[in-house]
C-alpha positions as CSV (number, residue, x, y, z in Angstrom):
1,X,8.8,17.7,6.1
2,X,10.8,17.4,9.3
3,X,11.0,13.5,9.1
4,X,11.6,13.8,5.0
5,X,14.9,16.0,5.9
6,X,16.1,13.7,8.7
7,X,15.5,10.2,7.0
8,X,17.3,12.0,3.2
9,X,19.8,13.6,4.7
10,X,21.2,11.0,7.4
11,X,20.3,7.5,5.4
12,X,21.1,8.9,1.8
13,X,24.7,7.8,1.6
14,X,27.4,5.5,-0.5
15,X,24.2,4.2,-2.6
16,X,22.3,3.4,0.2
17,X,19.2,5.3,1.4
18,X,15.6,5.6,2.0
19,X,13.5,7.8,-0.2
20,X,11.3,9.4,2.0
21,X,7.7,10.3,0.2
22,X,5.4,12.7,1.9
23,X,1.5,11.9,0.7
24,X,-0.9,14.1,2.7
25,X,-4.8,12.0,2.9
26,X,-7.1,13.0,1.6
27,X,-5.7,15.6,-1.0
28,X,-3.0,13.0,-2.5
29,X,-5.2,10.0,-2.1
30,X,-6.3,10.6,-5.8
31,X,-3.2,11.0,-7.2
32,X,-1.2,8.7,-5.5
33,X,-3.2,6.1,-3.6
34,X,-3.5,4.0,-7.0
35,X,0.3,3.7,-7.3
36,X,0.2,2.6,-3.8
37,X,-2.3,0.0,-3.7
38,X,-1.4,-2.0,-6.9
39,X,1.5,-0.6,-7.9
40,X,5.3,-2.0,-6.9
41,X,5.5,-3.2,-3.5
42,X,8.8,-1.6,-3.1
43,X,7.7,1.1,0.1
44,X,6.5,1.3,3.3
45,X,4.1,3.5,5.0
46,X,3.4,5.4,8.2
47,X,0.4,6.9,9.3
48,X,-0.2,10.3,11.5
49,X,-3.6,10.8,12.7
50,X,-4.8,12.9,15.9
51,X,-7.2,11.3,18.3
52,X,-8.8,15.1,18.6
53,X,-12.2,14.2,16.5
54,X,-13.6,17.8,18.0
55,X,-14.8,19.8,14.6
56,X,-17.6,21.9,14.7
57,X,-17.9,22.4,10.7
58,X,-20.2,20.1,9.5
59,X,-20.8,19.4,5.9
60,X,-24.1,21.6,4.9
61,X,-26.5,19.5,3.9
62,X,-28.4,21.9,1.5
63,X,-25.2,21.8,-1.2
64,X,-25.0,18.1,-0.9
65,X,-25.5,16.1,-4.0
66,X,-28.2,13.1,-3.4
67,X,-25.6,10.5,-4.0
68,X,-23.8,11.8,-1.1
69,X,-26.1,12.5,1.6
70,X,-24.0,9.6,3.2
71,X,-21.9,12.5,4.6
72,X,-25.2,14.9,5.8
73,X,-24.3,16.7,9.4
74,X,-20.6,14.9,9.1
75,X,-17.6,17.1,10.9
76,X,-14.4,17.1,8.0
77,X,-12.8,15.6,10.7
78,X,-15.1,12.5,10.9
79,X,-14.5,12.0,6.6
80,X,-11.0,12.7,6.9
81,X,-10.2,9.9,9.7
82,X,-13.1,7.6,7.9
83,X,-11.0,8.1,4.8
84,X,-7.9,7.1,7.0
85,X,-9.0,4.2,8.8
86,X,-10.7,2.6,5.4
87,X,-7.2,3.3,3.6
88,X,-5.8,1.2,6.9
89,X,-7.9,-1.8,6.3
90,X,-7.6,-2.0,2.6
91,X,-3.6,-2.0,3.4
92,X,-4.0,-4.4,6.2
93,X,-6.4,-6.8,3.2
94,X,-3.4,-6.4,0.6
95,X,-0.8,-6.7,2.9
96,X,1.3,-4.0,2.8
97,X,3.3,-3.2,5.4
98,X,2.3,0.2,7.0
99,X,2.4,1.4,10.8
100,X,0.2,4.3,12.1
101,X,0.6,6.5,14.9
102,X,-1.9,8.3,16.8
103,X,-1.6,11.8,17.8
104,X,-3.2,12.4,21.6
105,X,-2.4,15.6,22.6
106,X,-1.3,18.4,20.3
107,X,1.4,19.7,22.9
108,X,5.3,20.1,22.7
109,X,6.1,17.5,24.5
110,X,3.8,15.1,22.9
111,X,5.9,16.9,19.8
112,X,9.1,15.9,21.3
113,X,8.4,12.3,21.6
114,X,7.8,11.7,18.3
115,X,10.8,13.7,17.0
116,X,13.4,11.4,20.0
117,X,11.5,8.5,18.3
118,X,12.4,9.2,14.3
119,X,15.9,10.7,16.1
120,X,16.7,6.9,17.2
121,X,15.1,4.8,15.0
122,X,17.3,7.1,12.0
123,X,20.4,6.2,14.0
124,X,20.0,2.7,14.3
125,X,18.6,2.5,10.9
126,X,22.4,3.9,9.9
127,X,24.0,1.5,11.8
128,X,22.5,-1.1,10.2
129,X,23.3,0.5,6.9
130,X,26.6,1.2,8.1
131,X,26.2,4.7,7.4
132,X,27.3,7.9,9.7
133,X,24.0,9.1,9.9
134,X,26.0,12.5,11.6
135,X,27.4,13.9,8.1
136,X,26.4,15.2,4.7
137,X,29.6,15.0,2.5
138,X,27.5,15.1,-0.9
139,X,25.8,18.6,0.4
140,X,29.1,19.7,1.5
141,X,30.4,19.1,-2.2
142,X,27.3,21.5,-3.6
143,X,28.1,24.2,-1.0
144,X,31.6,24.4,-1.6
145,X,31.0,24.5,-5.7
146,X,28.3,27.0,-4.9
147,X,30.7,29.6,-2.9
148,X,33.2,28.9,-6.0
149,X,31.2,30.1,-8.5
150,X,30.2,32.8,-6.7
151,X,33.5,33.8,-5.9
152,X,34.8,34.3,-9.5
């Protein structure tokens, strides 16, 4: 949500922008994943994933359907990053464009890496655009209407 706010608020300017969708795999795999696979090619995708694989839930077997015993004694973290590295290759085989990264330690400064990362890349993204990635005018506009009406 962090990354939605920064790339809206700083790139979202003068008829420019980037519309930044959050899709969470594997709950919004079935209700978005067909849009993304043949639908417009018109976005472009990053993946977050953790190297942690340590889960010690495993699926229990007794409630698994025979058509699925595929996932018998599986951690939810093992399906989960199967799920992710199979949506990966069937990007990579349709070629669209996608980058991933890989979460190795779930620390703050780990944290604040990432975060400098999407900092610069939004910044130089703006200069591109020739944007001021630094201000929010439209927001401003709301704001002020907002303390206006409630100040009659």
């Amino acid at each position: 949500y962090w990354y939605q706010q920064l790339v809206a608020e700083s790139l979202g300017k003068q008829g420019k922008g980037i519309n930044p969708t959050l899709s969470f795999g594997p709950k919004d795999h079935h209700s978005l994943l067909q849009l993304y696979l043949d639908g417009p090619r018109d976005k472009f995708f990053t993946f977050f994933s953790s190297a942690n694989k340590d889960s010690k839930k495993n699926i229990n077997s007794k409630i698994i359907p025979n058509k699925m015993k595929f996932i018998k004694n599986k951690s939810i973290n093992s399906i989960i990053n199967a799920q992710c590295e199979a949506t990966k290759k069937i990007f990579k085989s349709k070629n669209i464009l996608f980058r991933s990264f890989i979460f190795h330690k779930n620390n703050e400064s780990e944290l604040g890496y990432f975060f400098t990362f999407f900092v610069l890349e939004t910044i130089l993204l703006a200069k591109l655009m020739q944007i001021n990635p630094f201000n929010q005018p439209a927001v401003e506009k709301v704001k002020i209407e907002t303390k206006n009406i409630l100040l009659r």
